[in-house]
C-alpha positions as CSV (number, residue, x, y, z in Angstrom):
1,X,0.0,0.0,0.0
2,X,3.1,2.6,0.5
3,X,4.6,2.1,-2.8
4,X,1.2,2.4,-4.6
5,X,0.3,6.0,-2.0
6,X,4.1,7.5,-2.7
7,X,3.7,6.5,-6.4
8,X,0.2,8.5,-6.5
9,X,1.7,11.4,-4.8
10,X,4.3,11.4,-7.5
11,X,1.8,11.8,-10.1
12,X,0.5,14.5,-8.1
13,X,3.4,16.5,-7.9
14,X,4.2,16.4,-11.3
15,X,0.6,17.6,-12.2
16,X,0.9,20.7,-9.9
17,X,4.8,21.6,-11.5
18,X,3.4,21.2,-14.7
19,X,0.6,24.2,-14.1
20,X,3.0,25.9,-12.1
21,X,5.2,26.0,-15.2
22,X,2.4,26.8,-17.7
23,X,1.7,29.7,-15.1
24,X,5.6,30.8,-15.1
25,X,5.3,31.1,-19.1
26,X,2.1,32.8,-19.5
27,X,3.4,35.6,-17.3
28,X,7.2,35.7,-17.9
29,X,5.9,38.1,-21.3
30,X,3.7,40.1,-19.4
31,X,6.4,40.8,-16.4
32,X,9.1,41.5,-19.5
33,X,6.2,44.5,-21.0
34,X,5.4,45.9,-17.8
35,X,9.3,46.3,-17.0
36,X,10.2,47.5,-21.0
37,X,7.2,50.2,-20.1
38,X,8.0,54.1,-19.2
39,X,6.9,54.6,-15.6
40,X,4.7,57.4,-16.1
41,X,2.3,55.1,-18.7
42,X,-0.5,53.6,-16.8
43,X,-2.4,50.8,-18.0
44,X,-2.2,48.1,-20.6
45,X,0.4,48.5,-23.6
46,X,-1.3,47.2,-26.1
47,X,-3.7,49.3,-28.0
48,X,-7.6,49.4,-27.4
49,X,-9.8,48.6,-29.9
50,X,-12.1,51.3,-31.4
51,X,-15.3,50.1,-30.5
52,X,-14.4,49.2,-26.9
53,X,-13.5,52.9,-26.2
54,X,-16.7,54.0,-28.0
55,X,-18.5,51.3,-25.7
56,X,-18.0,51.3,-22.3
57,X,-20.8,49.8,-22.0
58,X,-18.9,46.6,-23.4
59,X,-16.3,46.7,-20.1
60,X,-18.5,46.4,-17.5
61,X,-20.9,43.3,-19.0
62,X,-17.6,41.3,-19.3
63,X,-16.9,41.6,-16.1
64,X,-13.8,44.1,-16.2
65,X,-12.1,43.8,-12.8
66,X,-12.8,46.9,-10.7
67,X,-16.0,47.6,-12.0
68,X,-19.2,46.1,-10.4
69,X,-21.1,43.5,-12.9
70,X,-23.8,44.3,-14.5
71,X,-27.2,43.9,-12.6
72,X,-28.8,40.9,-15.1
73,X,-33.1,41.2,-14.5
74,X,-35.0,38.5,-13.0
75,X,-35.4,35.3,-15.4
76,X,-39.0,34.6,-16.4
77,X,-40.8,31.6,-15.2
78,X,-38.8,28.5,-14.2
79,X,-37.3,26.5,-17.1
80,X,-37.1,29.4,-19.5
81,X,-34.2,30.4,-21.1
82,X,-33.2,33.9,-19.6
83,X,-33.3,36.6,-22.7
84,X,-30.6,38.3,-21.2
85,X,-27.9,35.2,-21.0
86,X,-26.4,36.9,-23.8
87,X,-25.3,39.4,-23.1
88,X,-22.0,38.8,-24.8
89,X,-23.9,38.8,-28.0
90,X,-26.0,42.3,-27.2
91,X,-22.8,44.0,-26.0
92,X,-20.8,42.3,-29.2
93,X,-23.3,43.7,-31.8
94,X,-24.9,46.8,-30.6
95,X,-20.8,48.6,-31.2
96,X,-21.3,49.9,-35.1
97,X,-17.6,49.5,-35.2
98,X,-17.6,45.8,-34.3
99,X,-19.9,44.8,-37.2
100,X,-18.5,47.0,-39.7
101,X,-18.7,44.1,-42.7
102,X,-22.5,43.9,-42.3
103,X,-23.1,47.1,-42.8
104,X,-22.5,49.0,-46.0
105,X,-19.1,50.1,-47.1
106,X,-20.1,53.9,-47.1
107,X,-19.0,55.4,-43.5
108,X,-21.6,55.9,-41.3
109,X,-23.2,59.3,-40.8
110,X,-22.7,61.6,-38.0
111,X,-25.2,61.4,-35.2
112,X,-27.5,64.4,-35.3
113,X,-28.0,67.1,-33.0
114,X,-30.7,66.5,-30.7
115,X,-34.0,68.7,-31.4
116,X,-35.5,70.7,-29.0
117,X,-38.8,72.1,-28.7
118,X,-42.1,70.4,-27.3
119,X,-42.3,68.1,-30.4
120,X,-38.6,66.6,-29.7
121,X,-38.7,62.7,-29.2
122,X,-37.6,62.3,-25.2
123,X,-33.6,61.2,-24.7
124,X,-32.9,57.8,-23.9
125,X,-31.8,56.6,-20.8
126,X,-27.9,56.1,-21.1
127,X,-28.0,52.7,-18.8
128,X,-30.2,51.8,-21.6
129,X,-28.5,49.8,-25.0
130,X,-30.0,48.2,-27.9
131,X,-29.7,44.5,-28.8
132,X,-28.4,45.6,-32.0
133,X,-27.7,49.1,-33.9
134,X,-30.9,49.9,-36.1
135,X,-30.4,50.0,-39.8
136,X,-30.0,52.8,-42.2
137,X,-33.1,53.5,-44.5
138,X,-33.1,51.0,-47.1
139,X,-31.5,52.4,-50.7
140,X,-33.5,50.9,-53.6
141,X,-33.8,51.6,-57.3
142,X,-37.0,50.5,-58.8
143,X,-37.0,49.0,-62.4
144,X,-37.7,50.8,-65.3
145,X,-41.4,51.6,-65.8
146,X,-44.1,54.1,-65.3
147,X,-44.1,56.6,-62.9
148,X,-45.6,55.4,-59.5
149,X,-48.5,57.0,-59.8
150,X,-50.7,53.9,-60.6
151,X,-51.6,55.6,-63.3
152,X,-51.4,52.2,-65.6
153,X,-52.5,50.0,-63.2
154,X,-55.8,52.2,-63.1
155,X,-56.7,52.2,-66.5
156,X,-56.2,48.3,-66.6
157,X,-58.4,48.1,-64.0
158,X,-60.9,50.5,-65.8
159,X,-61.3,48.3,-69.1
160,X,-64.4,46.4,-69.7
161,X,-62.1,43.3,-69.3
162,X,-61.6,43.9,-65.4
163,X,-65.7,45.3,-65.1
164,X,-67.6,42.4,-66.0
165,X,-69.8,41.6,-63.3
166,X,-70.1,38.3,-61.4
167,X,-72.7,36.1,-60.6
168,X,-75.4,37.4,-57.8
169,X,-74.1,36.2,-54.6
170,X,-76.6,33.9,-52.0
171,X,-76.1,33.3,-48.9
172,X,-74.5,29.6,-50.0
173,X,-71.9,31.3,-52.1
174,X,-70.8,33.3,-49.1
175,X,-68.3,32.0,-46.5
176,X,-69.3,33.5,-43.8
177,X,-73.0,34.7,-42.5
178,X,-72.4,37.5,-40.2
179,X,-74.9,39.8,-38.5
180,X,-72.6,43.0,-38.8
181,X,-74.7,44.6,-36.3
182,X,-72.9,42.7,-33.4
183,X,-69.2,44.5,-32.8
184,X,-66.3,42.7,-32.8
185,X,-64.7,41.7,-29.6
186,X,-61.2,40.8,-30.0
187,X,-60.2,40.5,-26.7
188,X,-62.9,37.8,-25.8
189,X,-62.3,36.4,-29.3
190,X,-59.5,35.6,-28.3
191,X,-60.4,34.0,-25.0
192,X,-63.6,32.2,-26.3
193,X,-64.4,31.0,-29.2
194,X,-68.2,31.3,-29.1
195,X,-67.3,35.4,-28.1
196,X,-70.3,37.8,-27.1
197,X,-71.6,40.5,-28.2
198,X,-70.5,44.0,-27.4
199,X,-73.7,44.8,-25.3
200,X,-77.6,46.1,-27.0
201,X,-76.1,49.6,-26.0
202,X,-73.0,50.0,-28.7
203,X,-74.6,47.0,-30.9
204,X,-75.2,48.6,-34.1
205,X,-73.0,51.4,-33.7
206,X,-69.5,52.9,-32.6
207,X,-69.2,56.0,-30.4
208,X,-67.4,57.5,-34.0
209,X,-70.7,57.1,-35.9
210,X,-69.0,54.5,-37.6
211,X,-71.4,50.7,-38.5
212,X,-69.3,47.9,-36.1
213,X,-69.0,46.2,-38.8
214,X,-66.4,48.7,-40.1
215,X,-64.9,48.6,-37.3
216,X,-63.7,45.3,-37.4
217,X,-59.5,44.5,-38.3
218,X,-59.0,44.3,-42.0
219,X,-57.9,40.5,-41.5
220,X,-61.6,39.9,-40.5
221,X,-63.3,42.1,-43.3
222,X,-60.3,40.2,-45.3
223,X,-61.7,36.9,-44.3
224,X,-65.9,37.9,-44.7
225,X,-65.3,38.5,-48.3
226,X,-64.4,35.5,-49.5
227,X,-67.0,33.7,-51.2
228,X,-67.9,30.9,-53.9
229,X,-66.1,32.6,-57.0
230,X,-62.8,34.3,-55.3
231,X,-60.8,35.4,-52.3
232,X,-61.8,39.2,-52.7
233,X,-63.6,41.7,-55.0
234,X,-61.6,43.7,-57.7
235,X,-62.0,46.8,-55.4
236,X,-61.9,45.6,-51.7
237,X,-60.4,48.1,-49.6
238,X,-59.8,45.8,-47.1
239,X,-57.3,44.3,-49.4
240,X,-55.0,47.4,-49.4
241,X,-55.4,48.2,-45.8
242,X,-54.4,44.2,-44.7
243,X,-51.0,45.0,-47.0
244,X,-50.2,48.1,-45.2
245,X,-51.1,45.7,-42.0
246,X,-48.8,43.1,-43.1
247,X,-46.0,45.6,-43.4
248,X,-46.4,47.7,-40.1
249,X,-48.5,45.8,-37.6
250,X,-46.3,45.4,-34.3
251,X,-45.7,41.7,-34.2
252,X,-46.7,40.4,-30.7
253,X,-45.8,36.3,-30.9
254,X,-44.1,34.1,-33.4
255,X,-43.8,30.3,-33.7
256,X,-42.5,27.7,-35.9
257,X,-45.1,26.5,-38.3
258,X,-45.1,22.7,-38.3
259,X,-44.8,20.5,-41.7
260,X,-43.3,21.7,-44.9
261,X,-39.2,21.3,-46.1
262,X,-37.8,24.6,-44.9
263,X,-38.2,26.9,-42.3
264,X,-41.9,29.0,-42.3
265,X,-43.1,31.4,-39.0
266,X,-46.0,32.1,-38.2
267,X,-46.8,35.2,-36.7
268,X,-49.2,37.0,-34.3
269,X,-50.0,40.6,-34.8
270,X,-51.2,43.0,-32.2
271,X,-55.2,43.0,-33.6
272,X,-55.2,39.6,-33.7
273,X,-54.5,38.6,-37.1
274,X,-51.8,36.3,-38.4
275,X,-49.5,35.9,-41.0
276,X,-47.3,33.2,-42.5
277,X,-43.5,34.5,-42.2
278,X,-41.0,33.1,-45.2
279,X,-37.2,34.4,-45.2
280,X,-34.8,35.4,-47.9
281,X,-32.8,33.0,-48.5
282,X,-31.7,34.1,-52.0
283,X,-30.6,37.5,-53.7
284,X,-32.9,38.2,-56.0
285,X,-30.3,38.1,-59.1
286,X,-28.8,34.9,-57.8
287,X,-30.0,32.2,-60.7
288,X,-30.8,28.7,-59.2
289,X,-28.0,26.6,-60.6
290,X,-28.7,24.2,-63.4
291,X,-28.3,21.0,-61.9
292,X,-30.8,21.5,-59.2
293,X,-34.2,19.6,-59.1
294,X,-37.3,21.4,-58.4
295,X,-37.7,19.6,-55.4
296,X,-34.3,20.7,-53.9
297,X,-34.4,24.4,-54.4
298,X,-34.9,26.9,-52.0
299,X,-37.9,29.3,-51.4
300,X,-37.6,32.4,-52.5
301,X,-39.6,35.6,-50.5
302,X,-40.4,37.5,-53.5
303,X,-41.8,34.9,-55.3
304,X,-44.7,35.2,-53.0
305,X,-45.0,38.3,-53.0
306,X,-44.9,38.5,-56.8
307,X,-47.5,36.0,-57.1
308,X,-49.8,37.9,-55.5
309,X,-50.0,40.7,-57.7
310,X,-49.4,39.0,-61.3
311,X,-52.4,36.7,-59.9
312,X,-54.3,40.3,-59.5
313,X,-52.8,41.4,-62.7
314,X,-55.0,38.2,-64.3
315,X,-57.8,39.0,-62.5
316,X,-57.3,35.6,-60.7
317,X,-57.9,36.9,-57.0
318,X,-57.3,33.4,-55.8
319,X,-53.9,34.2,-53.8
320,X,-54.2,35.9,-50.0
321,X,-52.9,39.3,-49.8
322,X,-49.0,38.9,-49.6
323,X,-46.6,41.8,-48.6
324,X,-42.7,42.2,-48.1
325,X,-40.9,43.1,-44.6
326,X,-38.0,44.3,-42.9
327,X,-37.9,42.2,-40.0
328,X,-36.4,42.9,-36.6
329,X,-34.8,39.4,-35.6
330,X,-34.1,40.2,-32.2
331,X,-37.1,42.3,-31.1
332,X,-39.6,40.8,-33.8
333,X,-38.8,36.9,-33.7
334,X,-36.1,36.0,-30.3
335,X,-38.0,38.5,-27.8
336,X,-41.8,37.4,-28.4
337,X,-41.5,34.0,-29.0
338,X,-42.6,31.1,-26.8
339,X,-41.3,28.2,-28.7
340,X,-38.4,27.1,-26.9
341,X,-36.8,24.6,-30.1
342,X,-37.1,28.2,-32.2
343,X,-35.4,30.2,-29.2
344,X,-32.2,28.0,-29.1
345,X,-31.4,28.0,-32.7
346,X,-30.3,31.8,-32.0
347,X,-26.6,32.3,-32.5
348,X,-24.0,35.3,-33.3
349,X,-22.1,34.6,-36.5
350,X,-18.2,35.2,-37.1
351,X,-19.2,38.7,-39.1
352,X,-21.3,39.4,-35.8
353,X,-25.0,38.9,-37.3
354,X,-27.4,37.2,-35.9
355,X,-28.8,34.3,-37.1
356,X,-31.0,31.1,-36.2
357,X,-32.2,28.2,-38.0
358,X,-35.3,26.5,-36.4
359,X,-36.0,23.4,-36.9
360,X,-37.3,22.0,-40.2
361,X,-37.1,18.6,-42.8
362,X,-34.1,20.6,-45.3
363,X,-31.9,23.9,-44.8
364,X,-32.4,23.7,-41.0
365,X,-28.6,23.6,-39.6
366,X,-26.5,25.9,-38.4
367,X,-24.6,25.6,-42.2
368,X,-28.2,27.0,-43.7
369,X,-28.8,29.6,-41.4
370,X,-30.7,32.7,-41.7
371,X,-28.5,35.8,-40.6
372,X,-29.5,39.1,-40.4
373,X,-27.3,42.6,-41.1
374,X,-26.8,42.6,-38.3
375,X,-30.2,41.7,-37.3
376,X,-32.3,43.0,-40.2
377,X,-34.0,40.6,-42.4
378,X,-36.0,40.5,-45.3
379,X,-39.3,38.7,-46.0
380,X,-42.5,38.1,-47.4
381,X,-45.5,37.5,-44.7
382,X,-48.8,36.1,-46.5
383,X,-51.9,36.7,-44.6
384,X,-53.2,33.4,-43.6
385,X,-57.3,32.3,-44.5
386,X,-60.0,31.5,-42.1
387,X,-58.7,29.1,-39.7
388,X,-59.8,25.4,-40.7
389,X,-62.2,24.9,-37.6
390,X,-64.3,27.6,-39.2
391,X,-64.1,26.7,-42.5
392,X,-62.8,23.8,-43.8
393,X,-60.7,23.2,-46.7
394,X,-60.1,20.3,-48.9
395,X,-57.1,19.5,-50.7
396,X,-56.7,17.5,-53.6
397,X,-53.9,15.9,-55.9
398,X,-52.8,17.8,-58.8
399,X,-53.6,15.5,-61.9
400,X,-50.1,16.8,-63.6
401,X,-48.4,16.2,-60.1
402,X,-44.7,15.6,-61.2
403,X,-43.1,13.1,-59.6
404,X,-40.1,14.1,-57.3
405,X,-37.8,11.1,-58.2
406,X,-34.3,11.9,-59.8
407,X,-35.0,9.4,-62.1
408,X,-39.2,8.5,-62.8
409,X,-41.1,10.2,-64.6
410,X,-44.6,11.3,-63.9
411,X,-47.5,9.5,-66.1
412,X,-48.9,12.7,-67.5
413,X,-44.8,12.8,-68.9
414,X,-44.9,10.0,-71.2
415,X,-48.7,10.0,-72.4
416,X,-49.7,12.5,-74.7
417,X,-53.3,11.2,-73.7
418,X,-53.0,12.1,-70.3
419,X,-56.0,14.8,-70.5
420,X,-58.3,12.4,-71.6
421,X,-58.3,10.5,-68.3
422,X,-57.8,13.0,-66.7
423,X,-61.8,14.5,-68.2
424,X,-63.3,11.2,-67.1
425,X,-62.9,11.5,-63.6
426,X,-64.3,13.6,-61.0
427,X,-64.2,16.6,-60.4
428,X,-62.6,17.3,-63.6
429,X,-65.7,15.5,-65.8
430,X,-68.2,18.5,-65.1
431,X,-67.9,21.7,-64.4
432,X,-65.4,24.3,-64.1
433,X,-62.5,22.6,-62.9
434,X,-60.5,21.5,-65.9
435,X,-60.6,25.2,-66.6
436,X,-59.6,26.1,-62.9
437,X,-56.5,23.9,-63.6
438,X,-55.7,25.9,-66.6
439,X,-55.9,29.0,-65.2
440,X,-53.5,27.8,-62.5
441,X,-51.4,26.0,-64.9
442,X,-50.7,29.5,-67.1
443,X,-50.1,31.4,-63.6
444,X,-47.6,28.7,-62.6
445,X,-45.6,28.8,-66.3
446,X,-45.7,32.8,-66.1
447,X,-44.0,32.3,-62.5
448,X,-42.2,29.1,-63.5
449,X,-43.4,27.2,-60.6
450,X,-42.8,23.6,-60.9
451,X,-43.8,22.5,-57.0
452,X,-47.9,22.5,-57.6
453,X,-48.2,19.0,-56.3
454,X,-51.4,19.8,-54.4
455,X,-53.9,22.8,-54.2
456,X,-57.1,23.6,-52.1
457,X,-60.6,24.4,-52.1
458,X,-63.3,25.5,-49.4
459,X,-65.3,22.3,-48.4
460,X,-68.6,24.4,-48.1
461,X,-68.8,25.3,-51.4
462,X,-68.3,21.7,-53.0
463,X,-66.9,21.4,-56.6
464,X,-67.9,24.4,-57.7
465,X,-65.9,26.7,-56.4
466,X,-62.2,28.3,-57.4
467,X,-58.4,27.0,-56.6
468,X,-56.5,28.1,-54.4
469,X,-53.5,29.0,-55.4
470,X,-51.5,28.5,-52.1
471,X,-47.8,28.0,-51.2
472,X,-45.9,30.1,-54.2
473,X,-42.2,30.5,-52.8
474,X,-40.7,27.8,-55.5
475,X,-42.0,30.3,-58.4
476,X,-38.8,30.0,-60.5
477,X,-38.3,34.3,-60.8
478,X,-34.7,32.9,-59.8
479,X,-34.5,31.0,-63.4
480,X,-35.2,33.9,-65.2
481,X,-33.0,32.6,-68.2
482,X,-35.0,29.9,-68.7
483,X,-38.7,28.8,-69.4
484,X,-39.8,25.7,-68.1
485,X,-42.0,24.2,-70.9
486,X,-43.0,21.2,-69.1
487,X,-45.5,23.9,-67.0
488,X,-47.4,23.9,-69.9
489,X,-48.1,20.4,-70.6
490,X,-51.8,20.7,-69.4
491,X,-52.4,23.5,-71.3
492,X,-51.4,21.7,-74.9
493,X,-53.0,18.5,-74.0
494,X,-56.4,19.5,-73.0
495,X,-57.0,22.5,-75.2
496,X,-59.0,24.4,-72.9
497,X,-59.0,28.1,-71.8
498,X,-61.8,30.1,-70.8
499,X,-62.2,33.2,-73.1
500,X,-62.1,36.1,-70.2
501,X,-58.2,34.5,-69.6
502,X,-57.7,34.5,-73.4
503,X,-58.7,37.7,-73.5
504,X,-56.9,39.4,-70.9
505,X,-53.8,37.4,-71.7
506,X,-54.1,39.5,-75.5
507,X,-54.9,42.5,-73.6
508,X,-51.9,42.1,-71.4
509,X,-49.6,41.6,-74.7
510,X,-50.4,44.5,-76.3
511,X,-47.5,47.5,-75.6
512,X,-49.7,49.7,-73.9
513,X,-50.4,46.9,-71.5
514,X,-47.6,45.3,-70.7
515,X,-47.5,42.8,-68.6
516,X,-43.3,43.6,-67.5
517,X,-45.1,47.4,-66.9
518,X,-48.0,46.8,-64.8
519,X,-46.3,44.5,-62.4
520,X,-42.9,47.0,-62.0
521,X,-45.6,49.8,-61.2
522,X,-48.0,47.0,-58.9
523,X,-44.9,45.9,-56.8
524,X,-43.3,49.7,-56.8
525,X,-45.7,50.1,-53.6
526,X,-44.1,46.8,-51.6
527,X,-41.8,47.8,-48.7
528,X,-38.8,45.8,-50.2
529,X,-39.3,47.2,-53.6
530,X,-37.7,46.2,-55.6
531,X,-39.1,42.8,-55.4
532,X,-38.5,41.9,-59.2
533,X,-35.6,42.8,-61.6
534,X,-35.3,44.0,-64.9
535,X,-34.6,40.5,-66.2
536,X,-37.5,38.6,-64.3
537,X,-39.8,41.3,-65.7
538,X,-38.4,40.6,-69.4
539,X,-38.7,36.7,-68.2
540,X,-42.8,37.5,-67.7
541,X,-43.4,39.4,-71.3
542,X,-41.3,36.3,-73.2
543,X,-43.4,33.5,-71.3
544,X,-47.0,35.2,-71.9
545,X,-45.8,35.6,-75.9
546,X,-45.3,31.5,-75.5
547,X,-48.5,30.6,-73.4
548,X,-50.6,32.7,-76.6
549,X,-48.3,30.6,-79.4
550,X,-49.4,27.4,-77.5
551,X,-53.3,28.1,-77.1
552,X,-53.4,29.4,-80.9
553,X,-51.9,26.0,-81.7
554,X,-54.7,24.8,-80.1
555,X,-56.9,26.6,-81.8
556,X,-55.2,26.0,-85.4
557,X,-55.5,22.1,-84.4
558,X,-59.1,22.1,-82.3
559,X,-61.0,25.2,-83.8
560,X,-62.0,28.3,-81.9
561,X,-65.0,27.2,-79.8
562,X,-63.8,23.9,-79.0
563,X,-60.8,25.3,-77.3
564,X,-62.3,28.8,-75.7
565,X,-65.6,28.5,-73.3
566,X,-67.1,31.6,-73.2
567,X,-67.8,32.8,-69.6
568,X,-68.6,35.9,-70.8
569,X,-72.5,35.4,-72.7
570,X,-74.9,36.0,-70.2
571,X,-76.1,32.6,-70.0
572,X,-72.7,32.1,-68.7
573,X,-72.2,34.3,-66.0
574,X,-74.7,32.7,-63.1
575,X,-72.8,29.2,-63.4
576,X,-69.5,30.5,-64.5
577,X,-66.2,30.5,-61.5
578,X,-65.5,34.2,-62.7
């Protein structure tokens, strides 16, 4: 036992001579400074950086000896991560000087003098520092086109094309019944879903004068207008108020939204409404590369939003109200969540950004991050439809459903008699459905979306009702080199079009309607403008000249009326999905 105690003390020593060495070394250089130094030079010798002198802020959260810690606030409730653990990562990134290549090259400006006056904003406490530094106005040049006056989009709006009036609405083609004498009670919405009314005293009006029903959030009047024949009315103003909500609404919760390949958010605005949140991922000149499948490409933000307005260009009104946005990632997504897997993917990045990643099936590591500069980023948020326990939607197959396989190839591929089956099954053997899957087939090809595996209709209304065209983020305005043909398939082997698309499609050919024109001077208005380039406008103008070559080869091969239905007679127009 004494050999085996001495031999263990042994080990022991040597241990503690070792640190004691690695002690000696580390300080020998020091001790050799401190002696080379002037006596009358107090401190350090080596230089400070910049943006510690311009932070002091910086000294005393790391703990500088001498200085009394910073005073961290109470945690939240047990088990939840503190918001202010990182505090290396607030002091790190809210120092302009520290994050210098995430900002532009240009120097920053000077700070202004403070105003004064009654109308002066009131001074900031100085305990008081930001996460991160906020950015500098965004710099954009929009494309060529009109002037911004909407002076184009107007008179588009103003031909007979975009006036001819729809079918007389009952109270089966509605999607909602509401007595808009009872006021909207958000708060209790909230709480309960069967929510009362606001009381017999305020019931049919507001203390303004104002109907309750007017009073409601445009999400709601959003959501009442939908009915059998399309998501909203050429000229809803509740349309153009949600996009201005979209864009400016203070964001009070976010979560992940479950399902899907990449990363979507959901969020939670402060009347109520909600919004589905989808990233840049992509520059908007950066081309998807060649060899990628159509299944492996990433979703691009302004594809959504540019979907919105070409399908309003057509006349479609069959996507939600989409609109771009400069999101806060600190103060808009990290500070108001409550999902805990969304919270830990948070992380500072080597050129001080911050990024997360959340969790997702593809492009959810830290290697596909999002990152912010330094923690601005840009979006699309797409005002989400009635939720499903109030109105059901169902969700069918796409008939030319390609078939996400390196190597197969979908049915529809390799028969050029595809359609044919296709017209002897339901839904598509009656009604206006085949024609539903045209119109979506043309707004896919003009978009170059190849990912329309699925889409959705509301349950109440049957199979008579429009498509919705959902989930437009793998629109292809990132190949704008190239046109995908295959999009078209549908539309050369059934030989169907209804005769108010024809029509519009001409009208939106012709120079003084240009399609390239009217969606530069649409999008102009977006809060990320610009949201298309020169070369995905040119892309939309050369794919609308091939959709009209293939349906007049249609017609040169079918004849005129067996190709176009008229929806436009009037015995048309009380069956018709227009």
């Amino acid at each position: 036992m004494i050999p085996l105690r001495r031999f263990r003390a042994l080990i022991l020593a040597v241990f503690l001579a070792a640190c004691a060495l690695h002690i000696a070394l580390d300080l020998l250089p020091k001790l050799g400074r401190r002696a080379a130094r002037p006596s009358g030079q107090p401190g350090c010798s080596c230089a400070r950086p910049a943006g510690e002198a311009a932070a002091p802020g910086r000294a005393r959260a790391r703990g500088r000896p001498g200085e009394p810690p910073a005073r961290a606030p109470a945690a939240g409730r047990s088990g939840w991560p503190n918001k202010h653990t990182l505090r290396i990562l607030q002091d790190f990134s809210s120092d302009p000087s520290s994050n210098l290549t995430s900002h532009s090259l240009e120097k920053l400006p000077p700070a202004a003098p403070p105003a004064e006056g009654p109308g002066a904003p009131t001074p900031r406490d100085p305990a008081h520092r930001p996460l991160l530094r906020e950015p500098e106005p965004r710099r954009s040049v929009p494309p060529p086109g009109p002037s911004g006056d909407g002076a184009l989009l107007a008179r588009l709006f103003e031909h007979p094309l975009y006036r001819v009036a729809g079918p007389p609405l009952t109270a089966d083609d509605v999607l909602f019944t509401v007595n808009g004498d009872i006021r909207f009670n958000p708060k209790a919405a909230a709480e309960s879903p069967n929510w009362p009314p606001g009381g017999p005293e305020d019931a049919a009006f507001l203390p303004t004068g104002e109907a309750a029903v007017d009073a409601y959030p445009n999400w709601l009047k959003f959501h009442l207008g939908i009915n059998r024949y399309e998501l909203y009315s050429r000229r809803s103003p509740a349309v153009e108020a949600l996009l201005c909500d979209l864009g400016a609404q203070k964001i009070t919760s976010v979560a992940m939204k479950s399902g899907g390949t990449q990363l979507k958010l959901i969020m939670t605005f402060q009347n109520y409404g909600q919004a589905l949140f989808k990233p840049m991922k992509q520059t908007r000149e950066q081309e998807t590369p060649p060899d990628f499948f159509y299944f492996s490409d990433y979703e691009r933000h302004n594809a959504e939003i540019a979907a919105f307005h070409l399908d309003r260009i057509l006349d479609f009104r069959r996507v939600p109200p989409v609109a771009g946005r400069m999101i806060n990632m600190t103060k808009e997504i990290r500070d108001v969540t409550r999902d805990k897997k969304l919270w830990r993917t948070f992380f500072i990045s080597p050129a001080n950004n911050v990024c997360f990643y959340g969790e997702c099936s593809y492009y959810c590591s830290t290697e596909h991050a999002l990152c912010g500069k330094p923690d601005q980023i840009e979006g699309s948020l797409a005002a989400f439809l009635p939720d499903l326990s109030l109105a059901k939607r169902k969700t069918w197959r796409n008939p030319w459903r390609r078939s996400y396989h390196k190597r197969k190839k979908a049915e529809w591929e390799v028969d050029p008699d595809y359609c044919e089956e296709v017209k002897q099954t339901s839904p598509y053997d009656g009604g206006q459905r085949i024609l539903d899957v045209m119109d979506m087939t043309i707004f896919d090809f003009l978009m170059g979306n190849m990912d329309r595996h699925h889409y959705e209709t509301f349950e109440k209304f049957g199979n008579e009702t429009f498509i919705i065209h959902l989930d437009n983020g793998r629109g292809r305005f990132g190949k704008y080199s190239h046109d995908e043909l295959s999009i078209l398939v549908p539309l050369q082997q059934c030989c169907r079009i209804r005769k108010s698309t024809y029509l519009r499609l001409q009208l939106l050919a012709k120079e003084e309607y240009k399609l390239s024109l009217l969606m530069a001077e649409s999008l102009r208005k977006d809060r990320v403008a610009p949201v298309l380039y020169r070369p995905h406008l040119e892309a939309l103008d050369r794919r609308l000249r091939l959709v009209l070559r293939a349906v007049g080869g249609c017609v040169e091969k079918d004849g005129l009326h067996s190709v176009v239905h008229d929806d436009l007679g009037a015995e048309h127009r009380g069956s018709n999905q227009r």
